[in-house]
N, C-alpha and C positions, 0 to 999 in steps of 0.2 A: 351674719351670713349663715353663721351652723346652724342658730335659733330660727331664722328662717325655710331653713332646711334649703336652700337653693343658691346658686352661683350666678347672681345677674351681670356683675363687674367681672370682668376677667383682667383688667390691666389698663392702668390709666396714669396719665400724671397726675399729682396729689397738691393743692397748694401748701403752697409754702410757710403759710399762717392758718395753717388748718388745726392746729390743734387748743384746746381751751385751755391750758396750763401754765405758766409761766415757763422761761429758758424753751420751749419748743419749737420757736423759729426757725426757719432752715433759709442757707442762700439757696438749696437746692433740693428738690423729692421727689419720687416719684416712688409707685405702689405695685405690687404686683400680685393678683390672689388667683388662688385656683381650686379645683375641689376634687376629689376621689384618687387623688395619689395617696398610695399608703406608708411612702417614706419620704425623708427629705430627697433623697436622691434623685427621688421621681418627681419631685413637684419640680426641684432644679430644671431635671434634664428638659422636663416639660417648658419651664418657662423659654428656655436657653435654645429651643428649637420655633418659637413662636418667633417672628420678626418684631413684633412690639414690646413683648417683653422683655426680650434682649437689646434691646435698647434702651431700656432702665435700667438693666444690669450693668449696662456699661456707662450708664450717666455720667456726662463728665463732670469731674467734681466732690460726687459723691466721696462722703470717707465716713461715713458710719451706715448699719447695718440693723434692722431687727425682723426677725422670723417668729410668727408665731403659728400653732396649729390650733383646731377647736374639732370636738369630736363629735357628731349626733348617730347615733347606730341608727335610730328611726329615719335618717333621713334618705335620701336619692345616692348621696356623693360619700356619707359615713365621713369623711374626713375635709376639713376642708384648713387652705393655707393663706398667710399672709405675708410680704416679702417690702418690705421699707427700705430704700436707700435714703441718705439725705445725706447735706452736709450742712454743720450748725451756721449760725447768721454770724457769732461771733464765738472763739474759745471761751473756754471755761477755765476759771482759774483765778 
């Protein structure tokens, strides 16, 4: 999305064997990105005021988490976010 320079996805459910890895299965995921917040707080508040979004937030289910940022100063949005719920297929351990 940075390397693109543009924000096409705003928030979607994500499948659940989306990833090519081994142990990344989820019973449950969904995604949430956004671009030109310049802190986490804002990218939050932003999701958590959208109606879709916060509806990922609150997925039920969910019990893991990852956020990640990516920075392009050339681009439109300079900052853009990524926001992962999920919950794994089966423990670890």
């Amino acid at each position: 999305m940075a390397a693109r320079t543009s924000s096409s996805i705003t928030c979607c459910a994500i499948s659940t064997r989306g990833c090519d890895h081994p142990g990344s299965d989820a019973k449950v995921a969904a995604e949430n990105i956004g671009a030109g917040y310049h802190t986490l707080a804002q990218a939050f508040s932003g999701w958590r005021d959208l109606p879709s979004h916060r509806k990922n937030m609150l997925l039920p289910g969910a019990t893991h988490i990852g956020i990640a940022t990516a920075y392009a100063p050339q681009s439109k949005y300079k900052v853009f976010w990524a926001l992962i719920l999920a919950a794994p297929d089966r423990p670890r351990g």
